[in-house]
C-alpha positions in Angstrom: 0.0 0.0 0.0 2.9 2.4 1.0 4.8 1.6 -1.5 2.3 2.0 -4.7 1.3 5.4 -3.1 5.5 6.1 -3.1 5.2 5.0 -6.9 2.8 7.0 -8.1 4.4 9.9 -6.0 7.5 9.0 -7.9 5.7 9.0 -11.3 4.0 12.4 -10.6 7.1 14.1 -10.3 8.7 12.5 -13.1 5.5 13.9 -15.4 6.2 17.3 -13.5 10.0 17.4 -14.5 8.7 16.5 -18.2 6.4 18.9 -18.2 8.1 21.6 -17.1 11.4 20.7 -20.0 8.8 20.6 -22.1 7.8 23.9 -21.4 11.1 25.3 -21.1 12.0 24.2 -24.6 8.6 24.8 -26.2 9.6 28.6 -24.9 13.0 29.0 -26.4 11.9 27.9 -29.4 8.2 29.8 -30.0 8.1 32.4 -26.7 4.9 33.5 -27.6 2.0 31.5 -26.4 -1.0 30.8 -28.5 -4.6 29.5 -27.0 -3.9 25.9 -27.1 -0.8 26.0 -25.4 -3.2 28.1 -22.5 -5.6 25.0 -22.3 -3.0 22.3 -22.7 -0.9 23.4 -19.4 -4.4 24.0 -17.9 -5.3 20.5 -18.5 -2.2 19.0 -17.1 -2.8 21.2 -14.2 -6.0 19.7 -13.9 -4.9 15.9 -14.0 -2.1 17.1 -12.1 -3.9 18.1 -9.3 -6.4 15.2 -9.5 -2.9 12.4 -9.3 -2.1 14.7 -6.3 -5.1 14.4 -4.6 -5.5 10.5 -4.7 -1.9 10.1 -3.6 -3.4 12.0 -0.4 -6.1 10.2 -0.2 -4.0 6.3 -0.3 -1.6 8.3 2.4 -4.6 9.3 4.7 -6.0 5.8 4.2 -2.3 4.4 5.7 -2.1 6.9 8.2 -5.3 5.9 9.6 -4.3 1.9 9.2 -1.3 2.9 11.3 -3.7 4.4 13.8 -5.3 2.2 14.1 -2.8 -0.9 14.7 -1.2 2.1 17.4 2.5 2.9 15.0 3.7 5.8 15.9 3.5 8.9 13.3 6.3 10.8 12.3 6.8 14.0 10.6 8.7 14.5 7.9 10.4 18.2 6.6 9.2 19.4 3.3 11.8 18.7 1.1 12.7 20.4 -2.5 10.1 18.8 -3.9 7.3 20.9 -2.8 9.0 24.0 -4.3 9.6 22.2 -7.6 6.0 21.6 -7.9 5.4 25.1 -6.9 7.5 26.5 -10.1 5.6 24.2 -12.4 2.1 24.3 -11.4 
């Protein structure tokens, strides 16, 4: 369970750092943006955001397994990550 929620975690970043050198070189090459372009990055924002909120959802659903079979919790810093996602989104 913990470790397909760490998977798709995994894979949602990876789509981020795509996205975002896709971006990056869809600028250098044609800086101005047209309409399509608008609704494309609006739409991976969208599924973006969706991916993001089931990965909170399985990570809720463990928290509360470990709850219940009294684990103790433990907080972890924010790490780069968060501002990565930041940039893109």
């Amino acid at each position: 369970m913990l470790e397909r929620a760490a998977e798709n975690t995994e894979n949602v970043f990876d789509e981020l750092r795509y996205e975002s050198i896709k971006r990056q070189v869809k600028i250098q090459n044609k800086p101005m943006e047209n309409a399509s372009d608008y609704f494309s990055h609006t739409a991976f924002k969208s599924k973006m955001s969706r991916k993001i909120n089931n990965i909170n959802e399985e990570l809720r659903a463990i928290n509360k397994l470990a709850k219940n079979l009294d684990l103790q919790s433990l907080m972890v810093p924010l790490q780069q990550n968060y501002q990565f996602v930041k940039h893109i989104l």
